[in-house]
VOGU-3710 file (C-alpha; in Angstrom, 3 decimals, decimal comma):
1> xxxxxxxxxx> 126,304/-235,867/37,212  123,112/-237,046/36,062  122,210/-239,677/33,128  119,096/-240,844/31,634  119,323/-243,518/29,494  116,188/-244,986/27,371  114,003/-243,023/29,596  109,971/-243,763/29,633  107,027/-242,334/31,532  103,340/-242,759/31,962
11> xxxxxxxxxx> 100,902/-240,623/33,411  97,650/-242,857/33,834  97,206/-244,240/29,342  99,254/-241,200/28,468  102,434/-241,352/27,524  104,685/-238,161/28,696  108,142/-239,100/26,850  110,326/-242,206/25,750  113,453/-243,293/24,653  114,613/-240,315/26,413
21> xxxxxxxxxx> 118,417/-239,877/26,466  120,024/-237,053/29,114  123,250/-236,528/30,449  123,131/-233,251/32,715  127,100/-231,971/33,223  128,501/-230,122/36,220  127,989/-226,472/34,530  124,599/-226,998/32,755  122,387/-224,094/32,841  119,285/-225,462/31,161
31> xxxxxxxxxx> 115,509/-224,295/30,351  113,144/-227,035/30,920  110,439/-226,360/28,452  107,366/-227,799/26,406  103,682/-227,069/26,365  101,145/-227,365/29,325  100,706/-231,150/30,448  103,699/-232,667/28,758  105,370/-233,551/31,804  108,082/-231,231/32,440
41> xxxxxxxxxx> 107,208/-231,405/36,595  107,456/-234,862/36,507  110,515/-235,277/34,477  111,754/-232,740/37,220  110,701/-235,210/40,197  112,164/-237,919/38,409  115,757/-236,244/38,418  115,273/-235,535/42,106  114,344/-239,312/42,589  110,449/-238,191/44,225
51> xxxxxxxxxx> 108,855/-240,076/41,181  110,515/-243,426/39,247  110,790/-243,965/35,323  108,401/-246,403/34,318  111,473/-247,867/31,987  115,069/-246,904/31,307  117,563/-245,980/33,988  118,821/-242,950/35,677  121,909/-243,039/36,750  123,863/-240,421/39,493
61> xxxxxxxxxx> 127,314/-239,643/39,795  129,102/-240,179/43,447  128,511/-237,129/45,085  125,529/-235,726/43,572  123,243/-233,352/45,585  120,055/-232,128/43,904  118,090/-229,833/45,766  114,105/-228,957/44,457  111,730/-226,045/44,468  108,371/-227,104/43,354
71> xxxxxxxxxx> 105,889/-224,618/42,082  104,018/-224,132/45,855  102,846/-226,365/48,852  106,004/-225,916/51,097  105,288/-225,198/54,867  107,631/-224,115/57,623  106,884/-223,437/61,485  108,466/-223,451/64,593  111,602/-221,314/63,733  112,301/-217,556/63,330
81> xxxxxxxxxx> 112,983/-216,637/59,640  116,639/-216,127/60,505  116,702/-219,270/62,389  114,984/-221,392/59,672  118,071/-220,345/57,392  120,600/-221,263/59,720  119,762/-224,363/60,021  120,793/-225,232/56,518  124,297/-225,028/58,149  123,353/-227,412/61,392
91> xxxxxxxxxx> 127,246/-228,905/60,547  129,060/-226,229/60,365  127,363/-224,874/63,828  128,234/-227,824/65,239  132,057/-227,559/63,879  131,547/-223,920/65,492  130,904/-225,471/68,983  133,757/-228,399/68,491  136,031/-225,721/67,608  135,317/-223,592/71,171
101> xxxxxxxxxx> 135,360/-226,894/72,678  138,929/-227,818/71,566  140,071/-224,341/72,026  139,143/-224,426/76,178  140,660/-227,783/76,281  143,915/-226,503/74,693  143,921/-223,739/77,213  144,033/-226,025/80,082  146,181/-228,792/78,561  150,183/-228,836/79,302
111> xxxxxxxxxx> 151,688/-227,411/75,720  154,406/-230,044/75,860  151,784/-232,905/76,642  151,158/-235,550/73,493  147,271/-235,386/74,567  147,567/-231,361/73,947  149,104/-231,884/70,520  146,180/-234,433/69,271  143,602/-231,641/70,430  145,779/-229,441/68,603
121> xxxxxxxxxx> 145,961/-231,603/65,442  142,573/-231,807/65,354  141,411/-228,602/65,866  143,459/-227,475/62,872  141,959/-230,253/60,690  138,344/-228,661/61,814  139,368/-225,609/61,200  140,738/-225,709/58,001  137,875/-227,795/56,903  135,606/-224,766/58,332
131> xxxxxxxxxx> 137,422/-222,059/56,483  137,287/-223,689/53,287  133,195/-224,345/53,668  133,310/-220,522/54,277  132,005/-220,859/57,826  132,809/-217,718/58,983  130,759/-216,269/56,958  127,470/-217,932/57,071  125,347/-215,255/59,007  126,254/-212,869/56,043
141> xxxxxxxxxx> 125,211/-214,694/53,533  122,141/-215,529/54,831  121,403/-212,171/55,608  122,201/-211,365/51,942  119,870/-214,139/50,672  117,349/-213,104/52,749  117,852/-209,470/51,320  117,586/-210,224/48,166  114,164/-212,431/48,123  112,718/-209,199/49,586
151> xxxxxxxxxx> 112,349/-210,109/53,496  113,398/-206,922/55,368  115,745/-206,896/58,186  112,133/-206,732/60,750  111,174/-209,821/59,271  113,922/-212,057/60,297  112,761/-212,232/63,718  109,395/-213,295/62,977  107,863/-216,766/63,201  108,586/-219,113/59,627
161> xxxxxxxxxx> 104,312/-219,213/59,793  103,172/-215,704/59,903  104,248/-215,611/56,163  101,636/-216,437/53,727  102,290/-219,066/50,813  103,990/-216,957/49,336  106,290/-215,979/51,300  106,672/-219,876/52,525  107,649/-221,058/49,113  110,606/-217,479/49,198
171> xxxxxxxxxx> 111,776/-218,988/52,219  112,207/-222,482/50,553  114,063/-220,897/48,254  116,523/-219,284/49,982  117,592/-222,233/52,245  117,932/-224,127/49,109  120,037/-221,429/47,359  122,281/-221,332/50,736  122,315/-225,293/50,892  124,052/-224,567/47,542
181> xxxxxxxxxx> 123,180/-228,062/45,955  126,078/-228,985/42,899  122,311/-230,017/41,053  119,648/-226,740/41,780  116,145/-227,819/40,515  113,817/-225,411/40,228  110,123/-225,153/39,434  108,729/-222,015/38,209  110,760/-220,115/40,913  109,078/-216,462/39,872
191> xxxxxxxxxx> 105,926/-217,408/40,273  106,054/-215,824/44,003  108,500/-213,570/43,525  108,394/-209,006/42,539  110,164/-207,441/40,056  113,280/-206,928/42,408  113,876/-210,110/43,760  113,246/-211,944/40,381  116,398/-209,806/39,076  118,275/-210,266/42,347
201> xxxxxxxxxx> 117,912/-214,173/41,561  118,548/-213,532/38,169  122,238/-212,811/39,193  122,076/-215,268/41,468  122,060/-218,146/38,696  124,543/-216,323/36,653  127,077/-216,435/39,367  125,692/-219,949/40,433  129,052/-222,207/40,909  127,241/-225,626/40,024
211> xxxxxxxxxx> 124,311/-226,527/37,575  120,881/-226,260/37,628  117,543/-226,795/35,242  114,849/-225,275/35,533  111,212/-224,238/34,657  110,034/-220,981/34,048  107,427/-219,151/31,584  109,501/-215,806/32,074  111,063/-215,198/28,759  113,150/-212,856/29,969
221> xxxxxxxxxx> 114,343/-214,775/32,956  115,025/-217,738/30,690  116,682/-215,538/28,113  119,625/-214,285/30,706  120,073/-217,501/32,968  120,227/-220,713/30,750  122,288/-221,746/28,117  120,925/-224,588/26,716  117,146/-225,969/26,537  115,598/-229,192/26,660
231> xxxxxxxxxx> 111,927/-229,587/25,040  109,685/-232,154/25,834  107,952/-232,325/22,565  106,286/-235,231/20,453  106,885/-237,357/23,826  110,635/-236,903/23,068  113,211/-234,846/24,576  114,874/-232,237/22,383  118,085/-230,872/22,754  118,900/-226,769/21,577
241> xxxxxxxxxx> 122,129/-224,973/22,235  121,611/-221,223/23,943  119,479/-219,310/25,338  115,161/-219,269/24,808  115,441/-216,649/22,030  117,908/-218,886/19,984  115,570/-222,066/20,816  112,816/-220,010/19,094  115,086/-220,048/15,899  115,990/-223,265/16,074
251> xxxxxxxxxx> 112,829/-224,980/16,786  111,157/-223,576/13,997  114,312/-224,546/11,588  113,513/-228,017/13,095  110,051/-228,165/12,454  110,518/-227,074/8,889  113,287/-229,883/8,589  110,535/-232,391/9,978  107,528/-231,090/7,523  110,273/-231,409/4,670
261> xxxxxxxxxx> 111,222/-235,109/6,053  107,342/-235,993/6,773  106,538/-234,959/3,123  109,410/-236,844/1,755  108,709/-240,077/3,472  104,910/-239,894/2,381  105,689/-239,654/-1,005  108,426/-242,815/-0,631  105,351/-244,588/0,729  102,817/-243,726/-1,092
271> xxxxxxxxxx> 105,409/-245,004/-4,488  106,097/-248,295/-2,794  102,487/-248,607/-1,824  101,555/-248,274/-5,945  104,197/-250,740/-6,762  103,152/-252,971/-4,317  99,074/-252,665/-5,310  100,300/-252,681/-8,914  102,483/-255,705/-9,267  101,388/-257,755/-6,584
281> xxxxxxxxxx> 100,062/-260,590/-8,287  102,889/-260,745/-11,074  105,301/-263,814/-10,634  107,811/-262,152/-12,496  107,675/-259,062/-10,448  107,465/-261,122/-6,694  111,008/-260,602/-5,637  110,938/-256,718/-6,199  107,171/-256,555/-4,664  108,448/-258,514/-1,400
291> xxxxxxxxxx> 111,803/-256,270/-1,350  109,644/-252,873/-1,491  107,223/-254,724/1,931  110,705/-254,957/3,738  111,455/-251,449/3,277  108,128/-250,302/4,120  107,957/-252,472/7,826  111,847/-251,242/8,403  110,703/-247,565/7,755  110,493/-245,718/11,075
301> xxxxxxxxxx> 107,089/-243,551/10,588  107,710/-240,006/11,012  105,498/-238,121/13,312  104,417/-235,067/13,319  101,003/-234,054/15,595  99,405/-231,042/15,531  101,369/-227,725/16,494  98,804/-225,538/18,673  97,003/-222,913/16,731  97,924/-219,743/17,085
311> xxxxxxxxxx> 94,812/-217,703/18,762  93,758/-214,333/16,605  90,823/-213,054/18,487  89,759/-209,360/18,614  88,845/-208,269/21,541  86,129/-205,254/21,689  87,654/-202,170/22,037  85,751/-199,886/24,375  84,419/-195,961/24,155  87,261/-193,311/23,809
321> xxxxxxxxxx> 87,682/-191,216/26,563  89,034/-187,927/27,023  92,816/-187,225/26,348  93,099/-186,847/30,299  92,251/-189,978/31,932  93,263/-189,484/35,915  94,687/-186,978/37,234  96,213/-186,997/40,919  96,744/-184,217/43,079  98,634/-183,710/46,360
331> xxxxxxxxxx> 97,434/-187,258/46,936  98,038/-189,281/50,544  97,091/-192,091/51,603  97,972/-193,850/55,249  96,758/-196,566/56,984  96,228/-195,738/60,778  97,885/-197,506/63,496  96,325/-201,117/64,643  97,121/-202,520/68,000  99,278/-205,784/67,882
341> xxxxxxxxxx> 100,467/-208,599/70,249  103,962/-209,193/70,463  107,272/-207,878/71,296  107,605/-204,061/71,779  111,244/-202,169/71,530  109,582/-199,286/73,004  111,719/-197,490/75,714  114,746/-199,554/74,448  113,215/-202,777/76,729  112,071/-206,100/75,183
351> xxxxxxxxxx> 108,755/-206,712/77,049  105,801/-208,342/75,439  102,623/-207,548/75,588  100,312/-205,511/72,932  100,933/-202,459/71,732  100,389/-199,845/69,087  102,276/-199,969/65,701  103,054/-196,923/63,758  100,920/-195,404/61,138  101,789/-196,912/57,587
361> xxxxxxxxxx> 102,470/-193,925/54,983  102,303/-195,546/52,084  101,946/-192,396/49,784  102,586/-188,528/50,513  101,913/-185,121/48,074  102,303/-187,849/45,431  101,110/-185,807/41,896  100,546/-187,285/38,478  98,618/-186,933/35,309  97,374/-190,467/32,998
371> xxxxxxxxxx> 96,649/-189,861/29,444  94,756/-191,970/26,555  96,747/-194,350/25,145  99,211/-194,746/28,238  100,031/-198,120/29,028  101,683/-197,721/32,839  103,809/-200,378/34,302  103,910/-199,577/38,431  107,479/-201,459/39,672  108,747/-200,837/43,260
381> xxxxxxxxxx> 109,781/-203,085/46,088  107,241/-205,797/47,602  104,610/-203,394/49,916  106,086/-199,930/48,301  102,331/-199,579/47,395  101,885/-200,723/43,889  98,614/-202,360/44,771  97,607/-199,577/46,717  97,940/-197,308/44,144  95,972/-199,545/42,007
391> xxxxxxxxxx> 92,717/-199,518/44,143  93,464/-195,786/44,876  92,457/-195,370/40,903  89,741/-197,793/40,938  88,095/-196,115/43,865  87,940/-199,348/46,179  90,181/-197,262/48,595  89,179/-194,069/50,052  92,504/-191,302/49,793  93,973/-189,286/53,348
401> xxxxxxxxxx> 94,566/-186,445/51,221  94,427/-184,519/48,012  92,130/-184,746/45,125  91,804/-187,533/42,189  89,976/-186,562/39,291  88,720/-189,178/36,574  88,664/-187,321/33,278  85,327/-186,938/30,626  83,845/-190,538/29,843  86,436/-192,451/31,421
411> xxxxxxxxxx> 85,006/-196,118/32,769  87,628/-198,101/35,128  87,961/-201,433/35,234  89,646/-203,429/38,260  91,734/-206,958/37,923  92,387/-207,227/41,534  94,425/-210,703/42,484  91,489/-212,025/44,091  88,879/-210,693/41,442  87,576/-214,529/41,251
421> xxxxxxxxxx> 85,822/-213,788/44,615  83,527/-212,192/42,429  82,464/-214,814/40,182  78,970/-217,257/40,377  80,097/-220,210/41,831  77,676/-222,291/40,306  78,185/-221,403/36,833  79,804/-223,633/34,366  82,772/-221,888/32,430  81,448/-222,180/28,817
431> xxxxxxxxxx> 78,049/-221,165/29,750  79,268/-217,822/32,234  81,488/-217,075/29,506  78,925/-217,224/26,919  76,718/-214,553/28,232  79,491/-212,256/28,606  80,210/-212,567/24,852  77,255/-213,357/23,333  78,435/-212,639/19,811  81,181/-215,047/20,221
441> xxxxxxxxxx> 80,654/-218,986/19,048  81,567/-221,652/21,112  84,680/-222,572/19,212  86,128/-218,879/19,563  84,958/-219,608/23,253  87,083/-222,584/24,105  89,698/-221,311/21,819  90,193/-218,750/23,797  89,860/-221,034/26,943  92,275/-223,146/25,773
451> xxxxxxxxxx> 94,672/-220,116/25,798  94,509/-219,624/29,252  94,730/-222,909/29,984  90,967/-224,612/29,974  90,741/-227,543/27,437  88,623/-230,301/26,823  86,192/-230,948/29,357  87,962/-228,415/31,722  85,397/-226,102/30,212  82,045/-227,173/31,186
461> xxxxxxxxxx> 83,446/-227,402/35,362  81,615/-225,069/37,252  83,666/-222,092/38,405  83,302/-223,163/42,644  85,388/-226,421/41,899  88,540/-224,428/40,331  91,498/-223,691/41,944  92,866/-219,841/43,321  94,857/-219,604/40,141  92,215/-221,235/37,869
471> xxxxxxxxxx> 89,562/-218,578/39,235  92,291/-215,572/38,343  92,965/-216,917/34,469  88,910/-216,928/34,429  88,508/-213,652/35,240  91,323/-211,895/33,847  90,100/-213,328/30,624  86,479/-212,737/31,728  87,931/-209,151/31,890  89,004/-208,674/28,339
481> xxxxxxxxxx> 85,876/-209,762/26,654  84,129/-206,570/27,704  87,026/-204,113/28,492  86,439/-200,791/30,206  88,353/-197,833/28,446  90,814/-197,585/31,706  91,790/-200,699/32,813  93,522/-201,357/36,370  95,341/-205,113/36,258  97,293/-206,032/39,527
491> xxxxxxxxxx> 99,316/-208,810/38,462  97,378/-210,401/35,565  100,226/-212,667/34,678  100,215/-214,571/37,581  99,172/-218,520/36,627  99,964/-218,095/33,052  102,250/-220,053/30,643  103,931/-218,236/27,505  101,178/-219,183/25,142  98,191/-217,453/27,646
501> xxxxxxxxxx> 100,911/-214,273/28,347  101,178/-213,813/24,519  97,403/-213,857/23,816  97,250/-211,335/26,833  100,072/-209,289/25,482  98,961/-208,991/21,874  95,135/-207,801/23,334  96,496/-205,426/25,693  98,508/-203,946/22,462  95,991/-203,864/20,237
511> xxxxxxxxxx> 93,659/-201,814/22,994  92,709/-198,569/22,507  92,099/-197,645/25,911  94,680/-196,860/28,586  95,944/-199,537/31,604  97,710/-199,098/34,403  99,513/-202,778/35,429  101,661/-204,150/38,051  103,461/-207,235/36,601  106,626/-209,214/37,484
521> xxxxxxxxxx> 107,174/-210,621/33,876  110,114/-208,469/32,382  109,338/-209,330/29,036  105,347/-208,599/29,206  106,430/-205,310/30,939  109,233/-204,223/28,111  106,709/-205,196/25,362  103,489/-203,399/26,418  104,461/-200,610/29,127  104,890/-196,652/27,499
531> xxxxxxxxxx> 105,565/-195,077/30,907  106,727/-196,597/33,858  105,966/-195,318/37,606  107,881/-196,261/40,142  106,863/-196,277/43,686  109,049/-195,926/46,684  109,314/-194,121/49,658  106,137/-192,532/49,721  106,460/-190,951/46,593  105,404/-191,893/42,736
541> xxxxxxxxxx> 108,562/-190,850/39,969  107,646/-190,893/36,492  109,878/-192,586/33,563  109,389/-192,764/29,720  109,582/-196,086/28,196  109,958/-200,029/28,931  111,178/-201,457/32,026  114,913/-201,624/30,298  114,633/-197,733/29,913  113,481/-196,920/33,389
551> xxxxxxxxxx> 116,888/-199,553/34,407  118,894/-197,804/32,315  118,242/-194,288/33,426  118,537/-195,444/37,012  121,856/-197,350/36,363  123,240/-193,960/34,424  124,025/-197,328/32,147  126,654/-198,442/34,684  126,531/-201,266/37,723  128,126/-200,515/40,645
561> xxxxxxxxxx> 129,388/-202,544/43,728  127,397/-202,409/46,985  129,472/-201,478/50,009  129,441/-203,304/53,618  126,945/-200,768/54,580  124,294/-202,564/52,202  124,559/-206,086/54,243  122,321/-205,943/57,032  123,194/-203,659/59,906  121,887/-206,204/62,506
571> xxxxxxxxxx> 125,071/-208,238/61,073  127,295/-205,583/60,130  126,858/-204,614/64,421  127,929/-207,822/65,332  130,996/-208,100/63,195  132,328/-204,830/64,647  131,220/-206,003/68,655  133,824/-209,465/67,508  137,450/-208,698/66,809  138,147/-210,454/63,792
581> xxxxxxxxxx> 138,529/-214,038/64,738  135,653/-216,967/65,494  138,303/-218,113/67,950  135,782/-217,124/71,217  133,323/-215,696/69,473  132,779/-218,072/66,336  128,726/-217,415/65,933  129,849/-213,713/64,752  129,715/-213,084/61,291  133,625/-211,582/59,345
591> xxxxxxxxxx> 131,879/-209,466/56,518  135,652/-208,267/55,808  135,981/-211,454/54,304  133,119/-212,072/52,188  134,020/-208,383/50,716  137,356/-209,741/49,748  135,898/-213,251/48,426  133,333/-211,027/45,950  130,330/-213,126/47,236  127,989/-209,813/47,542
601> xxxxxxxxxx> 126,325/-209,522/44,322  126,608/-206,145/42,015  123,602/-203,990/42,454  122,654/-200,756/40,985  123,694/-197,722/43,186  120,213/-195,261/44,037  120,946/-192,586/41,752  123,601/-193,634/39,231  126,414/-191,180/41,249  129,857/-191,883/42,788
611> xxxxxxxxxx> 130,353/-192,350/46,492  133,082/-192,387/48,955  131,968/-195,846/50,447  131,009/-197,465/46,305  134,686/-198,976/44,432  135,652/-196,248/42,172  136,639/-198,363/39,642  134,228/-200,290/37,841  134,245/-201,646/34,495  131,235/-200,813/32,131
621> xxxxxxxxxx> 128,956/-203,817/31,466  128,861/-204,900/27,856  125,533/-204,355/26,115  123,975/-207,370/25,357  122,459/-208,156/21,833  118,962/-208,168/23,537  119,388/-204,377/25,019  121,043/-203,656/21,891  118,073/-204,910/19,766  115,803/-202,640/22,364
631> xxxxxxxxxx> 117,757/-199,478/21,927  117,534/-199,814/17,950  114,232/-200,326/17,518  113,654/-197,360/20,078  115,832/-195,056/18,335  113,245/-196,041/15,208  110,327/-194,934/17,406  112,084/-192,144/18,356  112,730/-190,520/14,939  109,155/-191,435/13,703
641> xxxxxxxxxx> 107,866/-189,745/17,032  110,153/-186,507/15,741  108,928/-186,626/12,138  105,304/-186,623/13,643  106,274/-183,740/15,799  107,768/-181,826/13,160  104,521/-182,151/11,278  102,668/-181,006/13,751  104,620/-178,041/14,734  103,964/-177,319/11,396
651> xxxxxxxxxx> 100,525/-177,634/11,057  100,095/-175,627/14,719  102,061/-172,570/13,169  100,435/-172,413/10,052  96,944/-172,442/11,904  98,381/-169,739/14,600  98,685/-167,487/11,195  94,984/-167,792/10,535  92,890/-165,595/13,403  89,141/-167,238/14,487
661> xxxxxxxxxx> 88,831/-166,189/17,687  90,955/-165,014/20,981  90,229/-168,122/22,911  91,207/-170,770/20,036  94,249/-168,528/19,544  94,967/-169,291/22,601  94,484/-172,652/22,797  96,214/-173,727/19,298  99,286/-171,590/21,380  99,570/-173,468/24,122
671> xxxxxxxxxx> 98,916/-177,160/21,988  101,950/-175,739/19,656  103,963/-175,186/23,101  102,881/-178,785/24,075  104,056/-180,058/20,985  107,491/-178,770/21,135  108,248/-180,130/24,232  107,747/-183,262/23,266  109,627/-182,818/20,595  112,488/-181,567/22,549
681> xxxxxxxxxx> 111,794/-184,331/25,008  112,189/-187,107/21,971  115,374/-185,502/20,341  117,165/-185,312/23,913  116,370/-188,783/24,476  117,327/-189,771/20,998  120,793/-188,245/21,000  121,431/-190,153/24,400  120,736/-193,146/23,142  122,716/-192,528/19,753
691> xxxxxx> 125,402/-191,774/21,865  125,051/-194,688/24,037  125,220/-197,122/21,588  128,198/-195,582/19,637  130,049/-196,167/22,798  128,510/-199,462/23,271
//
């Protein structure tokens, strides 16, 4: 499809890559990778022919469409949502139209006429050419598209530029996943999307018919899409076979293979150097002196620059707090109604004007307890709340209803998204830094910086001149050099590449103090998160574990097939109005035929359980080596967490036999009733998954 041949490119005196040799095939599924600044957007612009090699050649097969999502920046206006979709299919709408038109002119023509039977040729010709570009069909899968990136069915009907960035850049995305480009180019597509619709595209690319590359700093996301990964390293372009885990392994087989072959080729030189410097002046020895200069100018010097250091920085841990950190009770919280101008369904009319929207419940009798130690991942749809919930703990939003309770010596902390707001303006990075951690030195300083992304002079700008996602990084990491003992982070991945997640992840792991996080990263969220709430519906449910144990006991460990009542109803309503032909009525959507061509995605069923309306028969899903490798090393925490139990079951009873006083009686009985029910708890859930993965 694609080919770059002896590939070079500049950006300013620095060279990005060269001699670069690529030929993308029509089933790639590649991972676009290499460290910050190395030019993996650019090589990404060159493929989609917005920026030119400085040498080589790029070369496209007939027939090649590449479509691109950069990282941000793309606007839309002056179209509904729904309408802004459909126009990805302006030919087929107008092969709708031709169609009717044809069809009227047949009905008045003479059957036996020859200018009947051209009209008739070429409707069919249209037609069949409409059917095979699946043209009946197009208001479904937008509406499924659309579904899946999170806009609700309300939404579709609103103007392209009431969305925020955001938003903009999910809209992008979906007309380019409907345009359905045989080359899909994407640029960090999770950066603006939840938890839900980053697994909903997940699938997506799995299913994808055609190829695609792209760049993401999502391990996860990278782990179940791609099968093969290009590096731009050492201003060349590497070339690893399956997925990022396996590039891991293989990279740092390579690099060993590259130390060896460095070391081997300094010690050739260094031996033909002392020959040289030895027999240089010796007549006798001339031919084997001038043989030994050859070799050395023919020798192609191996490089190897310096790998980035990995960062080991402690960060202070804070004061312990009690064992009960927060503590909700009967809690509500709604936002009252606002007036709004625009188009009101009220009394079944459609007149415009302003009017009163509904209150917003976002939570209702919602009841939970946070202990030390708990690291709580919140996961739920786009506006279920997670936020919400978030500055209902830190206090920045009053409740409706109920009680919260903050336990003995706890101190919250807040990351809110737009935390930089907060920061001096006119101070200069390294100095504002500085006085938070005045212990630190000013390498550890722009170490650290570096981590998140600040290096060289990038450190002495003052904070006013960085950018949104600069200004986050800052004070995330701002943040961590003087922790509170409960901290609140609402999406503290956001802006950062692998290396800055990983120095994030392994200071969150090492903290002794309890967080509550909303994240869209699946890996940070498996790695770190102990408990995972999920909001929904008003209400707050409570799972043990990662983020793959909360999916597993939702899925029951099982996918199941949605049914025609999960494509939008708005769509669904028009399909049963038509009557099963887009002969007179070819704008209406047949969503009997996209159930028989299998274009709706799987997607888990609410609780897990049968239904007349899901397909009864549906084949497990094999357990990949990743979930496998989770489950295991679960299990292992599992029977540690028993042994522990045990122990202290033990050590509860034997105190129990020793009498101080009615009140500590008391208490060491209810700790040793405490203690067994976790240990019941942990043996349950270690039988189930023993079980599961005999089966598996």
């Amino acid at each position: 499809m694609i080919q770059l041949s002896g590939a070079g490119k500049r950006f300013g005196h620095k060279l990005l890559f060269e001699n670069a040799d690529w030929l993308i095939t029509a089933q790639d599924r590649v991972g676009l990778v290499g460290a910050n600044g190395t030019g993996k957007t650019t090589l990404m612009k060159i493929l989609t022919g917005m920026d030119t090699l400085d040498y080589g050649a790029l070369t496209l097969a007939k027939g090649t469409s590449a479509g691109y999502l950069p990282q941000d920046g793309l606007t839309l206006s002056g179209r509904t949502v729904f309408a802004e979709c459909m126009s990805v299919f302006d030919d087929l709408r107008a092969m709708e139209k031709e169609l009717e038109s044809l069809m009227h002119s047949m009905a008045e023509l003479d059957h036996t006429s020859a200018e009947y039977e051209a009209v008739a040729d070429r409707y069919h010709v249209i037609e069949h050419e409409f059917r095979t570009r699946d043209g009946y069909s197009i208001e479904a899968e937008v509406g499924r598209v659309l579904m899946g990136l999170g806009f609700k069915k309300e939404d579709w009907e609103r103007q392209t530029d009431e969305f925020s960035g955001g938003w903009q850049m999910r809209l992008a995305l979906a007309k380019l996943l409907l345009q359905k480009p045989n080359l899909l180019l994407l640029d960090e597509p999770t950066n603006h999307l939840d938890l839900e619709a980053r697994n909903w595209l997940e699938e997506y690319l799995q299913e994808y018919p055609h190829a695609f590359v792209l760049i993401s700093h999502d391990r996860y996301f990278l782990d179940v899409t791609i099968k093969k990964i290009v590096e731009i390293w050492n201003k060349k372009l590497w070339f690893y076979t399956g997925n990022y885990d396996k590039f891991l392994v293989q990279k740092t087989q390579r690099n060993e293979q590259l130390q060896a072959a460095y070391k081997n080729q300094r010690e050739r030189i260094d031996q033909l150097e002392v020959f040289i410097n030895r027999f240089r002046y010796q007549a006798t020895k001339a031919k084997q002196v001038q043989s030994r200069i050859k070799e050395l100018e023919r020798m192609e010097r191996i490089e190897v620059p310096p790998e980035e250091k990995t960062i080991h920085f402690k960060f202070p841990q804070p004061k312990p707090s009690g064992r009960i950190v927060a503590e909700f009770e009967n809690v509500a919280k709604t936002y009252p109604a606002r007036a709004r101008t625009g188009q009101s369904d009220a009394g079944g009319g459609n007149g415009a004007g302003r009017f009163l929207e509904k209150d917003k419940e976002v939570f209702r009798a919602v009841g939970f307890m946070i202990e030390r130690g708990d690291r709580i991942a919140l996961v739920g749809v786009n506006g279920a709340g997670k936020s919400t919930l978030i500055k209902l703990l830190a206090g920045t939003e009053p409740l409706s209803d109920g009680e919260y309770r903050l336990g003995h010596n706890v101190q919250a902390d807040h990351f809110a998204q737009d935390q930089y707001k907060e920061l001096d303006a006119d101070a200069r990075i390294i100095d504002d830094l500085g006085q938070v951690s005045p212990r630190s030195t000013e390498t550890e300083l722009r170490s650290l910086l570096g981590c998140f992304l600040f290096s060289e002079d990038d450190v002495f700008k003052k904070i006013g001149v960085l950018s949104g996602g600069e200004r986050g990084r800052y004070a995330l990491l701002r943040l961590l050099l003087h922790p509170a003992n409960f901290l609140l982070l609402d999406e503290p991945t956001n802006h950062l590449d692998m290396r800055a997640k990983d120095v994030l992840l392994a200071a969150l792991m090492n903290y002794t103090g309890t967080v509550v996080f909303v994240s869209h990263d699946r890996y940070f969220i498996d790695k770190l998160a102990t408990r995972v709430f999920e909001i929904g519906g008003g209400k707050v449910e409570v799972f043990p574990g990662n983020y793959e144990d909360y999916l597993w006991r939702k899925q029951g460990g099982q996918e199941v097939a949605p049914t025609l009542a999960d494509v939008p109803g708005a769509l669904a309503a028009k399909s049963v109005q038509g009557n099963g032909s887009r002969v007179g009525n070819v704008g209406a959507p047949v969503l009997a035929d996209v159930a028989r061509s299998g274009n709706i995605p799987s997607v888990a069923h609410p609780n897990g359980a049968s239904s007349s309306e899901v397909r009864s028969e549906v084949p497990k899903k094999r357990l990949n080596p990743l979930k496998r490798k989770q489950m295991e090393d679960r299990i292992q925490e599992l029977e540690e967490g028993i042994e522990q139990a045990e122990a202290a079951i033990a050590q509860h009873e034997t105190a129990l036999q020793n009498f101080v006083s009615a009140e500590e009686t008391e208490r060491q009985a209810r700790d040793l009733s405490r203690v067994k029910a976790d240990h019941a708890a942990l043996l349950k859930e270690w039988e189930k998954l023993s079980q599961s993965l005999q089966e598996s």
